[in-house]
Gaussian input, Z-matrix of N, CA and C with variables (Angstrom, degrees):
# hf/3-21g

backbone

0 1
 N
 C     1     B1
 C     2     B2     1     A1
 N     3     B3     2     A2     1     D1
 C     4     B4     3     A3     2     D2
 C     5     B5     4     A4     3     D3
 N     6     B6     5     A5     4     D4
 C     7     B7     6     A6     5     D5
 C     8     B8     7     A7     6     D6
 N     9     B9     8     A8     7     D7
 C    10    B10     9     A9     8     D8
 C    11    B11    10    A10     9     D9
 N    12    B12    11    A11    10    D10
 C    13    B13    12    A12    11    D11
 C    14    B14    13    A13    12    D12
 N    15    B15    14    A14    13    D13
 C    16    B16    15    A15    14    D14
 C    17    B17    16    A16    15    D15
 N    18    B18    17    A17    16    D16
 C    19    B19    18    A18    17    D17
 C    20    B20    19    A19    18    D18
 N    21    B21    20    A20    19    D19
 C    22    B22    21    A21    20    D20
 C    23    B23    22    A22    21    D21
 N    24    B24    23    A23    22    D22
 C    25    B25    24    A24    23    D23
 C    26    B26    25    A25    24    D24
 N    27    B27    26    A26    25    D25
 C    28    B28    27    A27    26    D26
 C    29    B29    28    A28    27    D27
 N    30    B30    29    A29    28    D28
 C    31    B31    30    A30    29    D29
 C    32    B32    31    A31    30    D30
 N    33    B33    32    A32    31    D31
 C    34    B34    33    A33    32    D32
 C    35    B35    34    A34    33    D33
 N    36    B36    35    A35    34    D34
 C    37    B37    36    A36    35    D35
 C    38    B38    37    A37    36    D36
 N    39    B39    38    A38    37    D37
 C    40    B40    39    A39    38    D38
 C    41    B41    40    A40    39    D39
 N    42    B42    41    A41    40    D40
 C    43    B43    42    A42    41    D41
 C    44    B44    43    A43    42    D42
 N    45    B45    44    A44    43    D43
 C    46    B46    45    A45    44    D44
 C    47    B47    46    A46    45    D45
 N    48    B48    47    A47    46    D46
 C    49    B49    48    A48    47    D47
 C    50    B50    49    A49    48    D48
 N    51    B51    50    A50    49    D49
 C    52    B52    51    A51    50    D50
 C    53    B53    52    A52    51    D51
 N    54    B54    53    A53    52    D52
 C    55    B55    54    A54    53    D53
 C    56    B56    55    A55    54    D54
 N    57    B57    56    A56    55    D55
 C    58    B58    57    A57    56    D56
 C    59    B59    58    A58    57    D57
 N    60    B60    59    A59    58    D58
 C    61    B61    60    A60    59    D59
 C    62    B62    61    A61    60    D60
 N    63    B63    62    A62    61    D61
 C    64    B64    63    A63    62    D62
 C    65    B65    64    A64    63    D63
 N    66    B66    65    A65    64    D64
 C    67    B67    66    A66    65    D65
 C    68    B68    67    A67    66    D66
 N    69    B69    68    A68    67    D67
 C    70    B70    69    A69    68    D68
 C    71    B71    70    A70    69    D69
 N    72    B72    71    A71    70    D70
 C    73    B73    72    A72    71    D71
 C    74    B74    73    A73    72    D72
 N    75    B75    74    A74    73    D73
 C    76    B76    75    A75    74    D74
 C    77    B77    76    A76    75    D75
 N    78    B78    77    A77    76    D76
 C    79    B79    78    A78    77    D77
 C    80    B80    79    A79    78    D78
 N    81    B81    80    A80    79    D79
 C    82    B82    81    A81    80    D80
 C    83    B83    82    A82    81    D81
 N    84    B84    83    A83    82    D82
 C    85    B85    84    A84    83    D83
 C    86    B86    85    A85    84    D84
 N    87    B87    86    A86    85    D85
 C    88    B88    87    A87    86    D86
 C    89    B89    88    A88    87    D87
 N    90    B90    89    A89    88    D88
 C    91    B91    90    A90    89    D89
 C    92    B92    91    A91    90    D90
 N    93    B93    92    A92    91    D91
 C    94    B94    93    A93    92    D92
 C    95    B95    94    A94    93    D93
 N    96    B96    95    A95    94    D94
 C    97    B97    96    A96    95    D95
 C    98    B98    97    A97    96    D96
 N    99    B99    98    A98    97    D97
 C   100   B100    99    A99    98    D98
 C   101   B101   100   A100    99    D99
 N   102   B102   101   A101   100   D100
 C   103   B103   102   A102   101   D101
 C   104   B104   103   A103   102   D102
 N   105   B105   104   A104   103   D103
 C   106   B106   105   A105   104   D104
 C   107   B107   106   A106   105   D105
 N   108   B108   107   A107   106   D106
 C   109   B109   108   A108   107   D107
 C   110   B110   109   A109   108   D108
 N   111   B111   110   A110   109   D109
 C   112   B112   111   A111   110   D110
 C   113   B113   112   A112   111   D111
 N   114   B114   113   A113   112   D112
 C   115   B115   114   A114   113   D113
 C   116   B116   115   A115   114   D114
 N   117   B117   116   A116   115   D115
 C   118   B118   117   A117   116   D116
 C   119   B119   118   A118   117   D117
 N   120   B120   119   A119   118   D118
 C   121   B121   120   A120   119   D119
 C   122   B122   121   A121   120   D120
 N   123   B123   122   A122   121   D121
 C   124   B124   123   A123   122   D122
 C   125   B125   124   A124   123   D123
 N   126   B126   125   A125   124   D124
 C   127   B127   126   A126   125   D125
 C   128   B128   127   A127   126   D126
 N   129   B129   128   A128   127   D127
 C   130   B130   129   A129   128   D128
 C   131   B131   130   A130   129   D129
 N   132   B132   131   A131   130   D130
 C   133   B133   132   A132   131   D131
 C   134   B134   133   A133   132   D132
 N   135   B135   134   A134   133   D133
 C   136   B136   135   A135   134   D134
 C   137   B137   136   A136   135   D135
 N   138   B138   137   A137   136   D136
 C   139   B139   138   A138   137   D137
 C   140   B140   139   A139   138   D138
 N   141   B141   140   A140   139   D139
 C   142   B142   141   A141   140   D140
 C   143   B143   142   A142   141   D141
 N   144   B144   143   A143   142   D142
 C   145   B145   144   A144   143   D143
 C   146   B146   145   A145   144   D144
 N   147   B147   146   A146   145   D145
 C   148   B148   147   A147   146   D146
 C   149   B149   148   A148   147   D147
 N   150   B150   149   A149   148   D148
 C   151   B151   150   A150   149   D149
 C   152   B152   151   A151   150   D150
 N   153   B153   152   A152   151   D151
 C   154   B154   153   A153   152   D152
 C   155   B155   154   A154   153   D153
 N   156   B156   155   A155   154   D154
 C   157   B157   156   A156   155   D155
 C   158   B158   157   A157   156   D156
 N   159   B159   158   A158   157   D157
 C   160   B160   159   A159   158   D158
 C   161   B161   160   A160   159   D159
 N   162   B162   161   A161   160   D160
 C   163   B163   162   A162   161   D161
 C   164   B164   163   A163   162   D162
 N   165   B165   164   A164   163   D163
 C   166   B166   165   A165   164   D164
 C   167   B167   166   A166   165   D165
 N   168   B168   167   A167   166   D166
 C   169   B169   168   A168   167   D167
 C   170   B170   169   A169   168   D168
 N   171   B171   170   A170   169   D169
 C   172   B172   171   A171   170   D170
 C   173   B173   172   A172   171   D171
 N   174   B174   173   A173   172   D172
 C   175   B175   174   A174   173   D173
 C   176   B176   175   A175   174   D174
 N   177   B177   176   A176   175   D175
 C   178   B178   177   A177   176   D176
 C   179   B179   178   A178   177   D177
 N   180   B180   179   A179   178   D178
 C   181   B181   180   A180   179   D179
 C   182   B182   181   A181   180   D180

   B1=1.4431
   B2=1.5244
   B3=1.2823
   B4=1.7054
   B5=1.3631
   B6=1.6559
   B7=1.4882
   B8=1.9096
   B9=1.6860
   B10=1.8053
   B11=1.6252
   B12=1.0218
   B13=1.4605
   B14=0.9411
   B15=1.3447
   B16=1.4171
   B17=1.5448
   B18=1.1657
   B19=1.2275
   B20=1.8189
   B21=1.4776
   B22=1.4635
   B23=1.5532
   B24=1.3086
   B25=1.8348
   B26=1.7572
   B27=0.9127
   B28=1.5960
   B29=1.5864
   B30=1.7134
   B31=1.5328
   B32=1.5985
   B33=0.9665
   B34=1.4381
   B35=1.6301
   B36=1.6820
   B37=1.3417
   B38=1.9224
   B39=1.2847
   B40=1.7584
   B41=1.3826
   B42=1.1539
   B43=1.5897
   B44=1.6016
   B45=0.6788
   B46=1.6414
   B47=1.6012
   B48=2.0553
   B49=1.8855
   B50=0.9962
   B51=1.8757
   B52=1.2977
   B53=1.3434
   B54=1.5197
   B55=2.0263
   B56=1.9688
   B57=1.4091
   B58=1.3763
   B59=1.2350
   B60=1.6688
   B61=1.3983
   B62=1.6813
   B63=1.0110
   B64=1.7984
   B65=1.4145
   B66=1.6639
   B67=1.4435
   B68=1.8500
   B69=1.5088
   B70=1.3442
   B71=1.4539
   B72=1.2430
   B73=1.2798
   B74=1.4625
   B75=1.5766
   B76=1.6338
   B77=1.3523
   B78=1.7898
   B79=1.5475
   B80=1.2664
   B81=1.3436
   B82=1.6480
   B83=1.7829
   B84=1.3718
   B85=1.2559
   B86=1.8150
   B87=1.2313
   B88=2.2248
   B89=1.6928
   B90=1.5368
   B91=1.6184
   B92=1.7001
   B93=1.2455
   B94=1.6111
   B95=1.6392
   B96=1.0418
   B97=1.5240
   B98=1.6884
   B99=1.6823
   B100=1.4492
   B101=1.8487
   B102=0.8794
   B103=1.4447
   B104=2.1385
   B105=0.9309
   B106=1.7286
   B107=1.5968
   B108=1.3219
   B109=1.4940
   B110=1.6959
   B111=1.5022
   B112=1.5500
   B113=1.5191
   B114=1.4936
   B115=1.4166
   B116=1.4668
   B117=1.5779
   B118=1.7321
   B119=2.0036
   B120=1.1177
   B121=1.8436
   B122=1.2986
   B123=1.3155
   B124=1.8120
   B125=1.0514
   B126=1.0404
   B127=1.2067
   B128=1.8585
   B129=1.3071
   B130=1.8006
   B131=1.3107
   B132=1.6646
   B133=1.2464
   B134=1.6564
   B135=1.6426
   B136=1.6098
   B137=1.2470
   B138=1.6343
   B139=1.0972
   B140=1.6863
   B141=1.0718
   B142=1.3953
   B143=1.5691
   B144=1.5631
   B145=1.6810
   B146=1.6226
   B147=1.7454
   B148=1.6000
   B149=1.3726
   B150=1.5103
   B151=1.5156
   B152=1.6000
   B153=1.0272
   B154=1.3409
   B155=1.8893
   B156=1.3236
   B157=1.2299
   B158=1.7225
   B159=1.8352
   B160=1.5888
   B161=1.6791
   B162=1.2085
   B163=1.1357
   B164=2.3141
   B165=1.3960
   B166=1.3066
   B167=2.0355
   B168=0.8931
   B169=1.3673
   B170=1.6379
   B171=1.1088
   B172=1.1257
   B173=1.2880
   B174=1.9752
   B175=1.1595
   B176=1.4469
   B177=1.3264
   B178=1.4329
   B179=1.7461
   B180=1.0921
   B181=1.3926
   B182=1.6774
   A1=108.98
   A2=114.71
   A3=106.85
   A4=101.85
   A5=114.98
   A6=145.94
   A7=76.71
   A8=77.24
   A9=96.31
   A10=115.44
   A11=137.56
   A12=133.23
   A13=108.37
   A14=167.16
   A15=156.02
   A16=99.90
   A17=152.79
   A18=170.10
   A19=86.79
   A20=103.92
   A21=129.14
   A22=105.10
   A23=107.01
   A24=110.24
   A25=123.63
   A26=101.41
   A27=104.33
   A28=95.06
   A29=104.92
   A30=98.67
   A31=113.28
   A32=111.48
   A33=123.22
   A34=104.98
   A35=106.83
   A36=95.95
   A37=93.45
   A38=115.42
   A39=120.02
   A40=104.33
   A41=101.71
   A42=127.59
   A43=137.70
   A44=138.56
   A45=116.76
   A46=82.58
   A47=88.49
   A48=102.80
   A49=101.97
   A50=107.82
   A51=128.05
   A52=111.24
   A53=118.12
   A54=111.54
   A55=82.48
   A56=100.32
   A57=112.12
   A58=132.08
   A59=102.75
   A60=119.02
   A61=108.70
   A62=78.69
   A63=86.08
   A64=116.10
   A65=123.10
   A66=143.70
   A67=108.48
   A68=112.16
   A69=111.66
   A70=117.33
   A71=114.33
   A72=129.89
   A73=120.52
   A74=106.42
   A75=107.07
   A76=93.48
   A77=105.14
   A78=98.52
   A79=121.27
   A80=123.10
   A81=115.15
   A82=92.45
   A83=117.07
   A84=117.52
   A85=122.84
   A86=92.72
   A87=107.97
   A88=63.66
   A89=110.44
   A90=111.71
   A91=112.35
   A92=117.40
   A93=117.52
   A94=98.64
   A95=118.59
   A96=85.22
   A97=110.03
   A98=95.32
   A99=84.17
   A100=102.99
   A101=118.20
   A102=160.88
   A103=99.09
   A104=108.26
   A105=108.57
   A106=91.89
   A107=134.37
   A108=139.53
   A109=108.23
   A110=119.01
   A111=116.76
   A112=88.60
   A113=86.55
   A114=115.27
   A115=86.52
   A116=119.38
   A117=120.11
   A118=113.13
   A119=90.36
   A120=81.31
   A121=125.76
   A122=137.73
   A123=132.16
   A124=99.21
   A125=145.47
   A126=141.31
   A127=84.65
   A128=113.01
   A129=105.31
   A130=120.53
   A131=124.29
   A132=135.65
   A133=103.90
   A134=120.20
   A135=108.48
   A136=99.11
   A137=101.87
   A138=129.58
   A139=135.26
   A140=140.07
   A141=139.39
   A142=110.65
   A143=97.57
   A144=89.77
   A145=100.09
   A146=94.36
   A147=116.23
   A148=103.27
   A149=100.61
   A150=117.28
   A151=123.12
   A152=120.13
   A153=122.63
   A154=115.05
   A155=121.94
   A156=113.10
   A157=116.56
   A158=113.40
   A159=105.45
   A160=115.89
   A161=138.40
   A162=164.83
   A163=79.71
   A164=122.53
   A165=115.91
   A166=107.74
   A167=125.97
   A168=142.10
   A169=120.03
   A170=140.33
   A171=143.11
   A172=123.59
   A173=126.39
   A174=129.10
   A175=98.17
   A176=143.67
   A177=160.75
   A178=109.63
   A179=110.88
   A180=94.75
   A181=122.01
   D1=117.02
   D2=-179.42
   D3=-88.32
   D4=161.86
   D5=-152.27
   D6=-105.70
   D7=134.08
   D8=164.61
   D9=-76.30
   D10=176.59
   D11=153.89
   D12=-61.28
   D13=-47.69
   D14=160.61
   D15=-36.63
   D16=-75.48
   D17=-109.70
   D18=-86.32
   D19=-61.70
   D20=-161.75
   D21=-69.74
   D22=-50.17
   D23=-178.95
   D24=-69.34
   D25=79.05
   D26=-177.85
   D27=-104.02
   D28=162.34
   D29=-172.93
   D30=-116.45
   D31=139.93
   D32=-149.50
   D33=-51.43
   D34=-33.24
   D35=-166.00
   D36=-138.70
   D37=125.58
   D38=-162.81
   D39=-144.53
   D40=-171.62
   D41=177.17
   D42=-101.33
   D43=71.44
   D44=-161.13
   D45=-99.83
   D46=139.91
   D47=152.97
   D48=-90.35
   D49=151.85
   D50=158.68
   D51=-132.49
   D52=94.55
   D53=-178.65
   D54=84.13
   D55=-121.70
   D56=-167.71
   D57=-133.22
   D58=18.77
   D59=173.73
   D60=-124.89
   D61=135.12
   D62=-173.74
   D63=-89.75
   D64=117.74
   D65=164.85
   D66=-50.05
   D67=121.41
   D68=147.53
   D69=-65.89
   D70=138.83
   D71=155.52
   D72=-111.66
   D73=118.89
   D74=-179.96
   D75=-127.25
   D76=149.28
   D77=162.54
   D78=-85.02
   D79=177.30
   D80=-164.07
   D81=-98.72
   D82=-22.05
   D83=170.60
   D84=-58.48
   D85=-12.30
   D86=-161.71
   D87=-94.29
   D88=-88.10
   D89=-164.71
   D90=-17.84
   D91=-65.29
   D92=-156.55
   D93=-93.40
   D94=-15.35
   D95=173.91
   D96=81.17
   D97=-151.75
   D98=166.34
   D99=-117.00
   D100=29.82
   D101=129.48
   D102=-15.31
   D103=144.58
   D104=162.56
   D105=-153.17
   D106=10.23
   D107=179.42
   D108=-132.30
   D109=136.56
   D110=161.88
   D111=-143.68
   D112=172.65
   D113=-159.77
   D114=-127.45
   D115=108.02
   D116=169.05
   D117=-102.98
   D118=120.17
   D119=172.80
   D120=-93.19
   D121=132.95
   D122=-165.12
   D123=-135.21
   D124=120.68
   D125=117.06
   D126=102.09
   D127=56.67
   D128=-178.41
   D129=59.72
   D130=3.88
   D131=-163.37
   D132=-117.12
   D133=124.87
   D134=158.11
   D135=-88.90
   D136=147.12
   D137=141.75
   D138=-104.34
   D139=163.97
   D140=-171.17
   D141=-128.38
   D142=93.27
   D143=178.03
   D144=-111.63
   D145=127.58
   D146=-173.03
   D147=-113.01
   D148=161.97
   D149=167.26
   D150=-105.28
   D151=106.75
   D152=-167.62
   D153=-59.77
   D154=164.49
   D155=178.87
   D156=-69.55
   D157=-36.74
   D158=155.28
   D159=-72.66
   D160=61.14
   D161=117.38
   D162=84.12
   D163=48.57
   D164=170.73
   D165=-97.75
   D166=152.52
   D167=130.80
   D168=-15.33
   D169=121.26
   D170=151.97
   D171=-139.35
   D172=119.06
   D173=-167.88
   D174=-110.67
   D175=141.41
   D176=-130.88
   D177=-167.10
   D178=110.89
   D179=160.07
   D180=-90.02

């Protein structure tokens, strides 16, 4: 069954509510670029969030 254009157009970067605080939504595609590696800093700390070759998430300190 193919996806309409509505179906397909989601926006890269949104809102979701949860209760009464509102969730960012980013895509991981806006994040990486053409990129499959970032470098996040927290709290004075890097971290390494990668994209695996089965296309998973990985956060690393």
């Amino acid at each position: 069954m193919a996806m309409t254009m509505d179906q397909k157009a989601k926006p890269a970067d949104s809102s979701t509510y949860r209760g009464d605080k509102a969730l960012r939504r980013v895509s991981s595609e806006v994040l990486f670029k053409e990129s499959s590696r970032m470098i996040i800093e927290h709290q004075g700390a890097n971290y390494t969030l990668q994209i695996t070759r089965n296309g998973k998430l990985i956060l690393t300190k």
